[in-house]
C-alpha positions in Angstrom: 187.4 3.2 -73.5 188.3 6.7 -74.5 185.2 8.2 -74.3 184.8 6.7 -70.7 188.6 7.6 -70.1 187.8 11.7 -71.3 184.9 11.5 -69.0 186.4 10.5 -66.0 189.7 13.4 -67.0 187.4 15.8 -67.6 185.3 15.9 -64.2 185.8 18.8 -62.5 188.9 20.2 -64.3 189.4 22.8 -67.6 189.5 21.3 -70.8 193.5 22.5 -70.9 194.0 20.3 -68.0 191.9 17.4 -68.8 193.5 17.0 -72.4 197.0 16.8 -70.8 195.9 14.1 -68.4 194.1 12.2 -71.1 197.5 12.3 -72.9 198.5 10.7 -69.8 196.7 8.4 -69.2 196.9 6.8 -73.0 200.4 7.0 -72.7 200.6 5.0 -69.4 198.3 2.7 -71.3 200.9 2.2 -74.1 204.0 1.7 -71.2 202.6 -0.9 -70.5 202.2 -3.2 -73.2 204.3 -5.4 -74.3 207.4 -4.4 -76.8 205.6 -6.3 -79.7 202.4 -5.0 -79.0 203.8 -1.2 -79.0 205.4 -1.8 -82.4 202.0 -2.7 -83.5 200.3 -0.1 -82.3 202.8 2.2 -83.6 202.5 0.5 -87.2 199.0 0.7 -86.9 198.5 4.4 -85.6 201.1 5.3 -88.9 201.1 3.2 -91.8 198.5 0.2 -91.4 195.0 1.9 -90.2 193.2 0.9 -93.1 195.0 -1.7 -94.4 193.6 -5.5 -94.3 194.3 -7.4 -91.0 195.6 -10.8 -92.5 198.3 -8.3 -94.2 199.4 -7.2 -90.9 199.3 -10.4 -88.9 201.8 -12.1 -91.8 204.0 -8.9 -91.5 203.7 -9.5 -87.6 204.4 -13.0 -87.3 207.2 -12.8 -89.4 208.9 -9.5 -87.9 207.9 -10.6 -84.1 208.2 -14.2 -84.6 205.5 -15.1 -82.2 201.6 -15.0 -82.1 200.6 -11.8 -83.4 197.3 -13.0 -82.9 197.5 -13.1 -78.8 199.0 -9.7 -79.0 196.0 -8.2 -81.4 193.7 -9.8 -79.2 195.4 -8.2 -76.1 195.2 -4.8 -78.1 191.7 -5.1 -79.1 190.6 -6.2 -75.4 192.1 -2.7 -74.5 190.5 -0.8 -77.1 193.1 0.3 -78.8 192.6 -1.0 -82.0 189.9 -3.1 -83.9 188.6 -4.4 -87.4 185.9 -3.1 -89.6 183.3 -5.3 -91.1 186.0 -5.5 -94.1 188.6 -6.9 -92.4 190.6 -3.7 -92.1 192.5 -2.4 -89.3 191.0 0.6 -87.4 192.4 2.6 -84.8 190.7 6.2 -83.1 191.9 9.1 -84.2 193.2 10.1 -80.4 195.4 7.4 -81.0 196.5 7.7 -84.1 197.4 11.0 -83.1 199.2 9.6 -79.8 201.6 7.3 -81.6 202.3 9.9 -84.2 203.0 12.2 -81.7 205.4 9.4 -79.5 207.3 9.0 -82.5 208.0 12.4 -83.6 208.3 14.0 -79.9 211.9 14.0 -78.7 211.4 14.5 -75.4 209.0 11.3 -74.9 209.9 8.5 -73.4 210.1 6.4 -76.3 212.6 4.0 -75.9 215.1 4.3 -79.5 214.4 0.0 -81.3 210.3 2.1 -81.7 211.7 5.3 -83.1 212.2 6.0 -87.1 211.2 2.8 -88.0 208.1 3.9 -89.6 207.2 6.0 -92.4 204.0 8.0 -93.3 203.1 11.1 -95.1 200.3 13.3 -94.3 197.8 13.7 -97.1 198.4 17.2 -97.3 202.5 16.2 -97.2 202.3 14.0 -99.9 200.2 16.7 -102.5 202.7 19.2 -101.9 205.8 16.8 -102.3 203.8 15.4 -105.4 203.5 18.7 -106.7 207.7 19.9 -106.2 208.3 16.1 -108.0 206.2 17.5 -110.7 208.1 20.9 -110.9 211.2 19.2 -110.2 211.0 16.6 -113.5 209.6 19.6 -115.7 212.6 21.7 -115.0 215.0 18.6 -115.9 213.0 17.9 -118.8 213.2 21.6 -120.2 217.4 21.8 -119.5 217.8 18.8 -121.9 216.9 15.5 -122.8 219.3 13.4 -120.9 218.0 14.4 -117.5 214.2 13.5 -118.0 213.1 10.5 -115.9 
C-alpha cells in the first residue's frame, strides 16, 4: 500500500509536496477506521511493534471488549499492520512515525479518549534518562546512607 500510495503522491509533484500529501493521505486512512481499530494502531505504532500478537489480542479483547480479531483483520487488509513469521506485530516505519506524530502534534485532529494514553521512549530517550538515573542515585549515595535506593 504505501509504496503504491508514494507513487501515485509523487507523480508529477516535488518531493516537499508529495511527502505532505502522503501525510495526507495516511491520515485520511486512519479517520476512517473505526475507534477501536485507531487505538490499536496507535498501540501498535508506540508500544506493541514487536511485541507477540496473542499478547495484544488478550490486551484488546479485554480493553475493547469485542473481537479484536475482526478489527486486526480489517487493519491487516489495509496494510497497516501485519505479523512476522514469529508471531510478532509489525507495523512500517511511515506509520510508526504517523501515529507518533498524531499523538504528540497538538494541532492534529486527534480526538482527546486517543491522546496520552500511551507511553514510549525513544532508544536514544531512554540511554540518556538511564544515564541521569545513574548520576542521580550516585549523588544520593555519596550525601549519606539513608538516601541510597
Amino acid at each position: 500500500m504505501l509504496q503504491a500510495a508514494r507513487a501515485a503522491v509523487l507523480r508529477g509533484s516535488n518531493a516537499a509536496d508529495g511527502e505532505g500529501q502522503l501525510r495526507d493521505l495516511l491520515y485520511t486512512t486512519f479517520k476512517v477506521l473505526e475507534p477501536a481499530q485507531q487505538h490499536m494502531f496507535l498501540d501498535v505504532a508506540t508500544v506493541l511493534r514487536g511485541q507477540p500478537k496473542r499478547l495484544a489480542m488478550t490486551t484488546w479483547d479485554a480493553w475493547h471488549q469485542t473481537d479484536s480479531l475482526l478489527l486486526f483483520e480489517g487493519l491487516e487488509r489495509r496494510n497497516l499492520l501485519s505479523c512476522n513469521s514469529k508471531g510478532e506485530l509489525q507495523m512500517h516505519d511511515v506509520l510508526v512515525a504517523l501515529g507518533r506524530r498524531l499523538l504528540r502534534d497538538d494541532s492534529s485532529e486527534l480526538p482527546q479518549q486517543l491522546r496520552g494514553s500511551r507511553l514510549w521512549v525513544q532508544d536514544r530517550e531512554l540511554q540518556g534518562y538511564q544515564q541521569v538515573r545513574a548520576a542521580r542515585n550516585g549523588l544520593e549515595c555519596l550525601q549519606g546512607p539513608d538516601t541510597c535506593s
